[in-house]
LUMRO-141320 format. One record per residue: residue in three letters; z, x, y of N, C-alpha, C, O, CB in turn. Coordinates in steps of 0.05 Angstrom, whole numbers, plus 5000, padded with zeros to 4 digits. Atoms other than C-alpha are relative to their C-alpha. Glycine has a CB too. Layout:
REM LUMRO-141320
AlaZXYZXYZXYZXYZXY...
This chain:
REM LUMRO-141320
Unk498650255003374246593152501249974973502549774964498049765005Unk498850005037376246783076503249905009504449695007500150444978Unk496650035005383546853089500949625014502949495008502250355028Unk499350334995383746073120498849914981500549774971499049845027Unk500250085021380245883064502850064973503149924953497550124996Unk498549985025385746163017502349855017504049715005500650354984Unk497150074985390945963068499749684991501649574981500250065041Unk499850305006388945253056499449874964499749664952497849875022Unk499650115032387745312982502250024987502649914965498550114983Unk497750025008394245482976502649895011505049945008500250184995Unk498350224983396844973022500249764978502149634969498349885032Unk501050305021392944422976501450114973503349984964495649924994Unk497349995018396344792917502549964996503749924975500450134997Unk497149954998402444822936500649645007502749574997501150275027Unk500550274995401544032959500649934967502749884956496849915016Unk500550185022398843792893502750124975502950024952496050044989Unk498549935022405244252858499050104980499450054956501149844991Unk501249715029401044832825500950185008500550255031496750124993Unk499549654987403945482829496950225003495150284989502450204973Unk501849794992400045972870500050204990501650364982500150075020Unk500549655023395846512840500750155006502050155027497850164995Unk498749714996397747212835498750095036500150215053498450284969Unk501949944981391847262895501649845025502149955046496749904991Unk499250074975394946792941502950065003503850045025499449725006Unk496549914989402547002939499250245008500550235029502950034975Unk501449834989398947712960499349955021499450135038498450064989Unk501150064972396347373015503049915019503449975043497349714998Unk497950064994402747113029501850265014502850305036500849874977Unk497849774992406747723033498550155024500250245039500850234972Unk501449714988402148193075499549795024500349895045496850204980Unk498550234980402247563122503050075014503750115037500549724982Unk496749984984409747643127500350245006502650265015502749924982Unk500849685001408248423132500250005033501950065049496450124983Unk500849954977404148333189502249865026502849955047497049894999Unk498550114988409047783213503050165015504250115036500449814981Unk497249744997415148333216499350085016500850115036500750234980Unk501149754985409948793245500549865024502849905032496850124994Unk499350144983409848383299501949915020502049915044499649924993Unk496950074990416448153312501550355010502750415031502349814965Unk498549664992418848953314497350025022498549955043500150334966Unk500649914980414049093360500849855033501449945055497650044993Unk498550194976415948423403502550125003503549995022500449654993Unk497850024994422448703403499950275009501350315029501949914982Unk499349834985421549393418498849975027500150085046499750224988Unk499750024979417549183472502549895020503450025040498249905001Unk497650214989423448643494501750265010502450305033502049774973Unk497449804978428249283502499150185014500750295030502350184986Unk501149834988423049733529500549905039501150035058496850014986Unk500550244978422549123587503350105009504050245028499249584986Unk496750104994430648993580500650345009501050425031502549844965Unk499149664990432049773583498950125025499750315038499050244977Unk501249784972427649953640502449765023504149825040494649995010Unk498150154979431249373678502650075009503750065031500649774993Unk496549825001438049693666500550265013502150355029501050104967Unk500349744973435550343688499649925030501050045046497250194996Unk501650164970432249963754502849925010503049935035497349674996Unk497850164994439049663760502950245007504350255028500549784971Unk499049684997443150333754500050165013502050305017499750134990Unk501549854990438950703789500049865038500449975060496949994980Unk498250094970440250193849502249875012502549795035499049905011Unk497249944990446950143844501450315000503750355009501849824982Unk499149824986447550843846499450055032501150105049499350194986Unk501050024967443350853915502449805006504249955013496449845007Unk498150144985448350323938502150124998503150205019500449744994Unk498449824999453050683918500350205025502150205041499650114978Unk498949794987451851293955499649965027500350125044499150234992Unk501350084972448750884013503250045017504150195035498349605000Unk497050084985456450534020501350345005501750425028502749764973Unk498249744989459951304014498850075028499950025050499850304978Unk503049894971454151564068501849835022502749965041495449814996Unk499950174988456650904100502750085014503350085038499549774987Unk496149984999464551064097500450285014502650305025502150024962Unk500049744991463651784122498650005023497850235031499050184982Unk501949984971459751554193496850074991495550085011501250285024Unk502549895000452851784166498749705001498349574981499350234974Unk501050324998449951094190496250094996494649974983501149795041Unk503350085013442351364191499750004974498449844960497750205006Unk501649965030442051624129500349714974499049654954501850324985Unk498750235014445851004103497849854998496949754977502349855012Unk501050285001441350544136496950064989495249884988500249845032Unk502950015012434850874104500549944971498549864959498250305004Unk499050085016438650764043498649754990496949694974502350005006Unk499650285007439750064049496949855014495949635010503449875016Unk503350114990432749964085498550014974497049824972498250215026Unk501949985023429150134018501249854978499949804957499350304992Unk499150165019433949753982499249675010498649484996503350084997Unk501350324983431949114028502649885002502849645005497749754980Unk497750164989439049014040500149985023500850185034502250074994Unk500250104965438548674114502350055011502650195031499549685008Unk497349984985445848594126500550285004500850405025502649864986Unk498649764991447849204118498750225012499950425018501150094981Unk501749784986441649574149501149845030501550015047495950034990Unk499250044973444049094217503750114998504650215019499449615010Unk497149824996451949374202499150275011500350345031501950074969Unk499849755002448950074200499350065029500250255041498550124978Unk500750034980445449884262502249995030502150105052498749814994Unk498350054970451349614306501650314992502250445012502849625004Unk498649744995455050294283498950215016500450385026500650124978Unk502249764989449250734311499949925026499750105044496650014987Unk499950104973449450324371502850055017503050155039499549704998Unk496749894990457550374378500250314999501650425016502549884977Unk500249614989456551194372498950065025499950235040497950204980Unk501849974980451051134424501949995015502550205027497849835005Unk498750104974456150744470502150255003502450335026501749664997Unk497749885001461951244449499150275011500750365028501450004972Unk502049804990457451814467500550015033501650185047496749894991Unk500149984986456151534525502449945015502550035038498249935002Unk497750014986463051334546502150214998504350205010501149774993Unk499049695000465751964536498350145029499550215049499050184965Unk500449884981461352244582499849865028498749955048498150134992Unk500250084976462051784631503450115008504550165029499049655003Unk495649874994470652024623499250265012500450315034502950114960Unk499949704998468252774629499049925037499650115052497350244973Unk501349964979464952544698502749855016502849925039496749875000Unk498150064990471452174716502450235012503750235033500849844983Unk498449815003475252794701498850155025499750135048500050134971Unk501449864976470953214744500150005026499850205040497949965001Unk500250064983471652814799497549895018497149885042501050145003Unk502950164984464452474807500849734996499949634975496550054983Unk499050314996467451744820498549854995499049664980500849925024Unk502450114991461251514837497949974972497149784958498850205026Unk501549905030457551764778501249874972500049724957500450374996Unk499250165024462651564721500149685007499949524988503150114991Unk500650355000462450794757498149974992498249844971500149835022Unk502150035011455150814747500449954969499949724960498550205007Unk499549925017456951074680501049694979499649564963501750235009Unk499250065014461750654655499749605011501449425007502650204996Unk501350284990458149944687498150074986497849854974499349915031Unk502350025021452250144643500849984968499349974948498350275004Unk498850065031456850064580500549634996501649534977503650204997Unk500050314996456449244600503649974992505550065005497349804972Unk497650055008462449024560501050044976502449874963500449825006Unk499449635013463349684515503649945006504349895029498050385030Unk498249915004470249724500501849865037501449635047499350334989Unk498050004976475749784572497150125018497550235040503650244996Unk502049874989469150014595500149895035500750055053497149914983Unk499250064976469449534658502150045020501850075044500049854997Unk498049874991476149704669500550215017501550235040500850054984Unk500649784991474750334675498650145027498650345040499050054984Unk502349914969469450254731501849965022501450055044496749755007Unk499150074972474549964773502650235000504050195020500949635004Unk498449765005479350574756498250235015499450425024500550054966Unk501949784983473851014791499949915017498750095030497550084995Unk500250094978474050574851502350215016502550385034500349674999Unk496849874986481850724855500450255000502150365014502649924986Unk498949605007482251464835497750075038498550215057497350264946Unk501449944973476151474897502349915018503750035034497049835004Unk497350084962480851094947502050274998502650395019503449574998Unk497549895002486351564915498650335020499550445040501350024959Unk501949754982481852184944499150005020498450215032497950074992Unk500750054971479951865006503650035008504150265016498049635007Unk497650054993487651715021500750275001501250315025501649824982Unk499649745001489052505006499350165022500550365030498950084979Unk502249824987483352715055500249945029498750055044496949954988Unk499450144969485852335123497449815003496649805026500150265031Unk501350145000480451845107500749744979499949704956498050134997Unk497850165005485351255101498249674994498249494977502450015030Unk502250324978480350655136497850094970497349904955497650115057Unk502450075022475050805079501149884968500249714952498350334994Unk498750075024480350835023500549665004499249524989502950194996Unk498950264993483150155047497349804996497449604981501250005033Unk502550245012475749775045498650094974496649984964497249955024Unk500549985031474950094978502249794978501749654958500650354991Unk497650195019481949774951500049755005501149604989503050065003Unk499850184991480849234989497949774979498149534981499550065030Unk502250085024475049034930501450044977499950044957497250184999Unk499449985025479349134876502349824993503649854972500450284994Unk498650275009483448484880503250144992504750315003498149814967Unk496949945007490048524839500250294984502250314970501449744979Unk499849755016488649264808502350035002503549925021498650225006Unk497449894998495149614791500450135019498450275024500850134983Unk499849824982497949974848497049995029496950165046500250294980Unk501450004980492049804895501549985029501350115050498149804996Unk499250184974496549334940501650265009501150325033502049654996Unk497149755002502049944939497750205025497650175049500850234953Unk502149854987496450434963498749955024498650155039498350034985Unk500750184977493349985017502650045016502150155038499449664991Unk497650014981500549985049500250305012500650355036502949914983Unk499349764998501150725041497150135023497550275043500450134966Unk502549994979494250815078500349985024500350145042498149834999Unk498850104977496650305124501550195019500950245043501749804992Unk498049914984502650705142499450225009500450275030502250014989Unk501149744994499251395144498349985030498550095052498050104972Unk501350104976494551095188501049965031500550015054499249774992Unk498050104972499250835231501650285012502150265036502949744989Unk498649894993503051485237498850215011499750365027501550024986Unk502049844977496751855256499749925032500050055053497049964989Unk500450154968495351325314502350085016502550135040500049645000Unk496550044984502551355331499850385001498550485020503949804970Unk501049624992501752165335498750065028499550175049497250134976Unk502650024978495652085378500449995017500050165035498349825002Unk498350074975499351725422502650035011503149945034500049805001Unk498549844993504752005430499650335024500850435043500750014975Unk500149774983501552635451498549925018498350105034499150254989Unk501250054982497452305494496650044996495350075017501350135019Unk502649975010490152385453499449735009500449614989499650084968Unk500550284993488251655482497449944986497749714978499849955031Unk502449925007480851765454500449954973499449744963499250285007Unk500150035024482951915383502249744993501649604974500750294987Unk498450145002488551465386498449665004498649484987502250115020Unk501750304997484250805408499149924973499249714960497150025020Unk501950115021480050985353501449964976500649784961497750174995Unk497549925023485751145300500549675005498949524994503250295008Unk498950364995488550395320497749824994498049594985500949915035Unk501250265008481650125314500549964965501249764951496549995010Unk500449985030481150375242502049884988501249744969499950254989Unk497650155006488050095228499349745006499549614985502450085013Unk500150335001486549395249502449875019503149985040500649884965Unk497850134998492348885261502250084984502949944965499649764997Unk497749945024498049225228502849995014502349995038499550324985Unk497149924988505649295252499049855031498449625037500850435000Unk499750024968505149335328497850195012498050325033503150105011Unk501749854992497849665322498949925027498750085046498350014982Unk500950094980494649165370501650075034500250165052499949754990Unk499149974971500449185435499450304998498050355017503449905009Unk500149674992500250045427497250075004497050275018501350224975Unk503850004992491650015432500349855021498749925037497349854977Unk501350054975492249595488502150145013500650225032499449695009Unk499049864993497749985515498350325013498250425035501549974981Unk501949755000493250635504497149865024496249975044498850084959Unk502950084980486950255539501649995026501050135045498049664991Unk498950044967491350055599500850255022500950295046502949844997Unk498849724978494150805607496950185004496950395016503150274980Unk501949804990487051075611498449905021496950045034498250104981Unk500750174973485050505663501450085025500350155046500649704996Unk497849894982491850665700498550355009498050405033503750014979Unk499949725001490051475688497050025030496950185048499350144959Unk501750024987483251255724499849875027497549905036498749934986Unk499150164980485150855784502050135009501250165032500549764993Unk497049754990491651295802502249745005502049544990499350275042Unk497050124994498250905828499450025028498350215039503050184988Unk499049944975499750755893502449935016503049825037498349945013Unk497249994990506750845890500450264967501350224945502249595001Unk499249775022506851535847503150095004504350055025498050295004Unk498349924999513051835827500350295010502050365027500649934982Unk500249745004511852525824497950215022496150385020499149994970Unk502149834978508952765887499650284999497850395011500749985029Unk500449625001509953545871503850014988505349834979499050235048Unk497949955016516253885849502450015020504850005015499550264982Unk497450104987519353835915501249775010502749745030500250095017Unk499850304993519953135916502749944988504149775000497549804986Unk497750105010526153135869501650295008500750455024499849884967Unk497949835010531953625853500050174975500250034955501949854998Unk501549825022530354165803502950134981504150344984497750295018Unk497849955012535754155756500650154975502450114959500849804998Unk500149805023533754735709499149924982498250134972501950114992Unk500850135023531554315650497349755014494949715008503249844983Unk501150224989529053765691499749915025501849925038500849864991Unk499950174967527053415760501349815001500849664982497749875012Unk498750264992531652875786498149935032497950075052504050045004Unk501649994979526852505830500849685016501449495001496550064988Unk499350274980528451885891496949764994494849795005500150155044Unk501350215005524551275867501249765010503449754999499549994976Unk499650204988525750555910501849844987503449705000498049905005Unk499150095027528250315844503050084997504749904997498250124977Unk498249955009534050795827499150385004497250465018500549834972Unk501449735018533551615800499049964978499849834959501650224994Unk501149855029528651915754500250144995499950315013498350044992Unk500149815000529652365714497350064974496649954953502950085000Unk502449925022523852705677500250394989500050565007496249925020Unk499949775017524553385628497750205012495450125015499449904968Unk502849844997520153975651497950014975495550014979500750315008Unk501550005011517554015585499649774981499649784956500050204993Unk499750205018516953315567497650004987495850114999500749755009Unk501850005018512353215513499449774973499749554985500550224992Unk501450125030510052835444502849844995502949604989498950284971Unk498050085014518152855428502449825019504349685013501050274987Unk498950244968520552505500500849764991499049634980497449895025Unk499150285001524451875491500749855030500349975051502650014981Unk500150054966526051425553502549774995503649654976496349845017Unk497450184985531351025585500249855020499249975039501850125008Unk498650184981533950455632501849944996502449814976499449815006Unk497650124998540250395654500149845023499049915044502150194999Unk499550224982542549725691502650045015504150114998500249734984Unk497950014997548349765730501949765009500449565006500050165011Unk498150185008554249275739499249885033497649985050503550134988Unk500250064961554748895813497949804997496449774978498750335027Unk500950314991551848205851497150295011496850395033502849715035Unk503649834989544348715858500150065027498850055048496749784998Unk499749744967547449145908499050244994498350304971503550115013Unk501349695000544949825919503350204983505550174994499050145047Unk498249875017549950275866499450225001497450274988500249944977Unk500849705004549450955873500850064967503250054961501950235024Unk499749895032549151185792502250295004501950444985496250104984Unk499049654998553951915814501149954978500450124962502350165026Unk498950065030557751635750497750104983498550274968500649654993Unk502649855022550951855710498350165013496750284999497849794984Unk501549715008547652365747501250244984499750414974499350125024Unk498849725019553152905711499349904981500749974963503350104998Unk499949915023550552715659496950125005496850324992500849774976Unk502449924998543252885676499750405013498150585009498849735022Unk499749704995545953555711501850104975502850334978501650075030Unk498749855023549353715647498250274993495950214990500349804972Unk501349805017546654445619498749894979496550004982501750194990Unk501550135012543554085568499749784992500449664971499750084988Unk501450375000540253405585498849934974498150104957496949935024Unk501250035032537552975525496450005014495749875034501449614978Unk503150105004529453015522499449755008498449614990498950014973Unk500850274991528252395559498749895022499849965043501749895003Unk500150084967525252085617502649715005503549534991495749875009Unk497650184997530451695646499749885030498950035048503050194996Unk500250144980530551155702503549865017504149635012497849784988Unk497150094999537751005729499349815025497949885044502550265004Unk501350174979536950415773503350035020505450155018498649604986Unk498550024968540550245841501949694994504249625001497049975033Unk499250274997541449545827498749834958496949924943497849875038Unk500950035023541149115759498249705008497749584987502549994977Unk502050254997536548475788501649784985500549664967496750064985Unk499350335012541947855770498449885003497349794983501849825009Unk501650164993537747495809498149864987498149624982499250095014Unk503049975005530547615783499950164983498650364989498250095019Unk499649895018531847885722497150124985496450354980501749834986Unk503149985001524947835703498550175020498350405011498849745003Unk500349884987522448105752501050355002499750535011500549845014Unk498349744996527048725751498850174976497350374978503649954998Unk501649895031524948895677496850145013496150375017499249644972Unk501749914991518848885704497950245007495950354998500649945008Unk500549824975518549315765500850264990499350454995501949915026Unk499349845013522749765726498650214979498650464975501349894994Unk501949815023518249915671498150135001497250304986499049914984Unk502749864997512350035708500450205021498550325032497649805008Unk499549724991516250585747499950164983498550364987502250065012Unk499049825023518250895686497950104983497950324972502049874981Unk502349925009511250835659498550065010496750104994499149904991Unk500349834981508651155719501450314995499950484986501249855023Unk498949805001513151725716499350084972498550314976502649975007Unk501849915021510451845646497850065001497150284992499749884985Unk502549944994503251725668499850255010498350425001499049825015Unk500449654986504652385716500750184975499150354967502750105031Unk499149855013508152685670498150134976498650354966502249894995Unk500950055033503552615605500849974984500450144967499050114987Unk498450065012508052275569498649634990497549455004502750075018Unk499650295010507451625533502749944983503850044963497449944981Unk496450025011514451235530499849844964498749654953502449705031Unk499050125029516351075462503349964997504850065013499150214974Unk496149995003524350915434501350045026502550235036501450304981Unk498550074978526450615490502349814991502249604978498349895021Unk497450124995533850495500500749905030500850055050502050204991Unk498650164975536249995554503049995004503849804991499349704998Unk497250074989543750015580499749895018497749935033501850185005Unk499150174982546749535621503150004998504249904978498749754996Unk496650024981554449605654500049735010498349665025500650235032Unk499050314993557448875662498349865005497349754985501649955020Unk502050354992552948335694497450274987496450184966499649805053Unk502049915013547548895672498750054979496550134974499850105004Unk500350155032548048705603498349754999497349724976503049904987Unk501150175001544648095620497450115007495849945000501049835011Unk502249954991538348515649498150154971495950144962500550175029Unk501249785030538049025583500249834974499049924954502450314992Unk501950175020538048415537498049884997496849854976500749874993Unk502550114997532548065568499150184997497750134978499249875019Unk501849854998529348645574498650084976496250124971500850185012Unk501949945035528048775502499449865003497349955013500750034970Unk501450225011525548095495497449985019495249935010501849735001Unk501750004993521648135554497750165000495450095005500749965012Unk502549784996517848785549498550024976496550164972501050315006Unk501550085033516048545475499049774998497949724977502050004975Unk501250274997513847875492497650095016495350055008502049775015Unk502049954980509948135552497550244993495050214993501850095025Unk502449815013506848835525500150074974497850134966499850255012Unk499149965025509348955458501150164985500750234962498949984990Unk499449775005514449475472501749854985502449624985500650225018Unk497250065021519449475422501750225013500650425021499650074959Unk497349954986526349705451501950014977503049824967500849775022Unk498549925025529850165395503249865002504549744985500050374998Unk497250074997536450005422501349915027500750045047501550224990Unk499350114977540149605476503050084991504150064970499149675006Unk497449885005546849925493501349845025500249875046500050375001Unk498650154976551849445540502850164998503750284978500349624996Unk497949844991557749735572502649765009502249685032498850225028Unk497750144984564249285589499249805004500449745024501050095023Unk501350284995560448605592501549834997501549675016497949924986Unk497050184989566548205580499349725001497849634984501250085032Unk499950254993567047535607496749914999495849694992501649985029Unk502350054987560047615628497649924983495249874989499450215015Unk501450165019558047385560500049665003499249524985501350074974Unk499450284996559246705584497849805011497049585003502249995020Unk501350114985554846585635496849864989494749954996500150195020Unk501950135013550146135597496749995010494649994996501149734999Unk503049944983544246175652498550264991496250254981500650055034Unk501649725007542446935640501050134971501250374966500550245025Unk499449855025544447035572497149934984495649754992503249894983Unk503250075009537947095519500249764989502249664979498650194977Unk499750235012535546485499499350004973498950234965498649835011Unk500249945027534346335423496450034999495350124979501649744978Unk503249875003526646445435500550374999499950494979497749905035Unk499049744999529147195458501050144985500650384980501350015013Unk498849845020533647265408497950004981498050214969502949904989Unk502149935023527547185358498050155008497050254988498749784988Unk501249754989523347665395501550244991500850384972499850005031Unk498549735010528448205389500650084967500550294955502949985014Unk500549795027529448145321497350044990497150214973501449894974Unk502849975021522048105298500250305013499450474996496349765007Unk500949754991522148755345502150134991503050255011499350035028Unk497749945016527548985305501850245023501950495021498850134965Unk498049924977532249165368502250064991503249884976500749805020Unk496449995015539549455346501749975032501250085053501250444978Unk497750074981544949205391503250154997504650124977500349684995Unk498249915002550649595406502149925027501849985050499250254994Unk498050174976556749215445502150265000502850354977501849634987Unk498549854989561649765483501549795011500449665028499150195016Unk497450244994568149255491502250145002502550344988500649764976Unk497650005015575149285499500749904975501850014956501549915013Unk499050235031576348805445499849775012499349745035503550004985Unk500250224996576548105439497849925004498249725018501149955014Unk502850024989569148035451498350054970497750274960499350275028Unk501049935022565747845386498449704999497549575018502450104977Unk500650285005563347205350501949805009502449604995499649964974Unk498950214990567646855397498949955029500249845047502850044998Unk501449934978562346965450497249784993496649804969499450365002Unk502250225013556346405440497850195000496950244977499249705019Unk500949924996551646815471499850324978497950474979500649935022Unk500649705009553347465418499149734976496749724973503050344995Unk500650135026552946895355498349955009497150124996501449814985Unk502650115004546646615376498650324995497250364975498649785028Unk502049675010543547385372500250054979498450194970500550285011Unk498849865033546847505304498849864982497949964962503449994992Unk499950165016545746815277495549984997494349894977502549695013Unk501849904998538247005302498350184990496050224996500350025011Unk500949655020537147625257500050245013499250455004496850034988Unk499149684983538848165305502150174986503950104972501649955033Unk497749775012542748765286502150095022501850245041498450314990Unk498849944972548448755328503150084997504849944986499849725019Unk497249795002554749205332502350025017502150205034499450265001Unk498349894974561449175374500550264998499850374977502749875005Unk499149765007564049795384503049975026503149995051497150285004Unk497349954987571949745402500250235016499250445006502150024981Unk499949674987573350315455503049914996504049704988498650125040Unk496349934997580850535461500849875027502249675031501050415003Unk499450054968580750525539499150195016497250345011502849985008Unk502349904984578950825594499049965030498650115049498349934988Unk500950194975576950295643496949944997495450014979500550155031Unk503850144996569649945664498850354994497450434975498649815049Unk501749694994567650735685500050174979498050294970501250185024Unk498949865024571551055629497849914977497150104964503449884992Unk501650115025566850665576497450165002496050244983499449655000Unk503249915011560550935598500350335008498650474997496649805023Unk499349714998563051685622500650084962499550244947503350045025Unk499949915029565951685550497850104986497350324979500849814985Unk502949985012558951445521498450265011496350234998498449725009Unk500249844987556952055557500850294985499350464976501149925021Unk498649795011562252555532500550004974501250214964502150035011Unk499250005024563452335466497249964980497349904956502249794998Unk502649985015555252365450498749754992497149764974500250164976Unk500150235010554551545448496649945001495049834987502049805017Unk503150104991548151565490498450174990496150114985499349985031Unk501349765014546152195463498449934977495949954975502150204990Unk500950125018546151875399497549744999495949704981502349934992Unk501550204998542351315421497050085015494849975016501649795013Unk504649784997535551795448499450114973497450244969499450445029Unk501149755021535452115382501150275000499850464990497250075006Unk499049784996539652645395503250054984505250024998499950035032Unk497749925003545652835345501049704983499649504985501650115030Unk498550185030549752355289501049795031500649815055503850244971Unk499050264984553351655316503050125002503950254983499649664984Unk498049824995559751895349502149904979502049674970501049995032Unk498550145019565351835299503250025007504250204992499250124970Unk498849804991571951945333502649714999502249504987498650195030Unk497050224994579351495348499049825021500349625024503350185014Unk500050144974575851225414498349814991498449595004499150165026Unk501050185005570950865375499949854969499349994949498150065009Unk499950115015571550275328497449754986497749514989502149965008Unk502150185011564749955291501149774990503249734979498450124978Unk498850265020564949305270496049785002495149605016504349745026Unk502850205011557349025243500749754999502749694987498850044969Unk499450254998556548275260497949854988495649884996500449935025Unk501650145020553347805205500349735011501349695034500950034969Unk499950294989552847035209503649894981504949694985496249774987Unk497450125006559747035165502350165010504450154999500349974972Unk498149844997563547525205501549805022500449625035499150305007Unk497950124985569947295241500650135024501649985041502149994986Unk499349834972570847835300499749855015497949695016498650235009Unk497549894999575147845333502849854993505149914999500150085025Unk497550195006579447315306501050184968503450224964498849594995Unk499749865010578547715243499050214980496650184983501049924998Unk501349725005576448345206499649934969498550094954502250315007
């Protein structure tokens, strides 16, 4: 306790204004000695403290440092063990969603390589397990379509179609669906043609309601009911029943002549011709040369006796189900049927398109009239505007054989036109009534109209297409 004793004797000295002895200014100094000592060591600790902090501080901004490069160069683990020991959170969850977005990229890549490949099935899985990853969804429904696109390729049309049929407004789905459609349709229509009734039913079911799928399936059901039940008014009793005209039989039916192709087949087109006259008995000798010609067109052909003014209906009829008879023997199913009608029998071969398309759902490629004349007048048997909209939905082409004068000044041709029908005079030169359809004959008119050979192009005949603003024959 000495040195507080001097400390305070030389407090009270220094109070009362005595100078301190030699002994206490000694004490004094070695005081301020120790006082120094002190202070230097407080201070080198202070920077020992302050300096290690600076290192500590250095030391983890270099780590951040090399975390971020690590970071900038994709190396996200190594980053995020980095920034995990640094206790930086944010940026250990950044490093996180990047490791997660590689994962996805990873995996959406290999769901592409399985697209590529052709596992459809596999990359949808694929790229539906990426949730909502990038075009990822997109993508799934891109493997639907590339599948339809491979079904459509494979004659498995009906599967493609209830695949696209799930993919709403995709690009090109609706496009593809049509193209199905139509493939589809052109199988059925194949089928039946050759007379496959079996595959053809089923081909039509798979198609649905499309075009004119429904009347040609019940068509097909009716001819294998008919095929099963027989006729009992056949055409084709054996080969001596008709006239064997080297290509073809000309055979005596109640109706008129038939004529049927020996080797009719798949590519067979068919015919009714009406002839002119109050439904008297007409001998056709005007059109059998053309049926004994050296080479007849591929057709079955029905040339009637009489054109049914009367019972027009009726006549169509009776008519058709000879003609579809004489196919039934034959093994033929009629398709691209053309109707002619000579004068008053123009009135039987326009109803007739309307009727045999109202009634079964043939469509009647083309109605060809011969010299009809005045006989556009007769307001009773001309089509009515129900008729005329049948024919066009059945998209019927009309082709008028006239002298002239016989145009949209005819009520009966403007209501067909003004109707949406496709309907054509065709000026002849001359000739006479007989002359018009012998021509059509010699100059390839009717030819043209089975499918056989270009539209005749010659001085004897003059086209003239009739719209709702055309003037024919008043003017051109």
């Amino acid at each position: 306790m000495r040195p507080l004793r001097y400390n305070v004797h030389v407090l009270k000295e220094e109070k009362e204004g005595v100078e301190p002895s030699a002994e206490v200014s000694n004490v004094t100094k070695t005081g301020k000695r120790i006082l120094a000592l002190v202070l230097v060591v407080l201070l080198i600790v202070l920077g020992a403290i302050i300096g290690r902090r600076l290192w500590q501080q250095r030391q983890r901004q270099a780590a951040q440092d090399r975390a971020e490069t690590l970071y900038s160069a994709g190396e996200f683990q190594a980053a995020r063990e980095i920034f995990a020991a640094l206790g930086e959170e944010q940026r250990v969850q950044d490093c996180d969603g990047e490791l997660r977005r590689l994962e996805r990229e990873q995996r959406y890549q290999a769901a592409e390589e399985l697209l590529q490949s052709g596992d459809f099935l596999g990359a949808k899985e694929a790229f539906l397990a990426l949730g909502d990853f990038g075009d990822a969804a997109g993508r799934a429904l891109e493997c639907d379509f590339r599948r339809a696109e491979s079904y459509s390729a494979s004659d498995r049309q009906a599967e493609a179609i209830s695949l696209l049929e799930t993919l709403g407004d995709y690009p090109g789905a609706r496009e593809l669906i049509t193209r199905c459609r139509d493939a589809l349709y052109d199988r059925a229509l194949e089928a039946t043609y050759a007379c496959r009734m079996d595959e053809a039913i089923r081909r039509w079911n798979e198609l649905g309601d499309y075009r004119d799928s429904e009347s040609l399936k019940k068509r097909c059901m009716d001819r294998i009911v008919a095929m099963a039940e027989g006729s009992d008014e056949p055409v084709r009793y054996s080969e001596y029943a008709g006239y064997d005209l080297g290509k073809g039989i000309l055979y005596y039916h109640r109706l008129g002549l038939i004529y049927v192709p020996k080797d009719a087949g798949s590519e067979t087109t068919c015919m009714i011709f009406y002839p002119g006259g109050y439904d008297e008995a007409l001998a056709n000798n005007y059109l059998t040369e053309y049926v004994y010609a050296p080479d007849p067109p591929n057709a079955i052909m029905l040339l009637c006796y009489a054109n049914g003014f009367g019972h027009v209906a009726d006549k169509v009829e009776d008519s058709w189900r000879a003609l579809e008879q004489a196919a039934l023997e034959n093994n033929v199913f009629l398709h691209d049927l053309v109707l002619c009608g000579a004068s008053m029998g123009a009135y039987t071969a326009c109803q007739g398109a309307a009727i045999l398309y109202e009634n079964y759902g043939v469509r009647t490629k083309m109605v060809m009239t011969f010299d009809a004349g005045m006989h556009w007048e007769v307001e009773s048997h001309v089509m009515t505007p129900t008729q005329c909209d049948s024919t066009a939905k059945a998209g019927t082409r009309f082709m008028l054989l006239e002298f002239g004068g016989v145009g949209m000044n005819k009520r009966a041709i403007e209501l067909m036109v003004v109707h949406g029908n496709d309907v054509t005079v065709v000026e002849c030169a001359g000739g006479g009534h007989y002359g018009i359809i012998t021509d059509a004959m010699e100059y390839g008119m009717i030819d043209w109209a089975l499918g056989r050979g270009a539209r005749p192009e010659n001085s004897n005949y003059t086209y003239y297409p009739l719209d709702k603003n055309s003037t024919y024959p008043y003017g051109v």
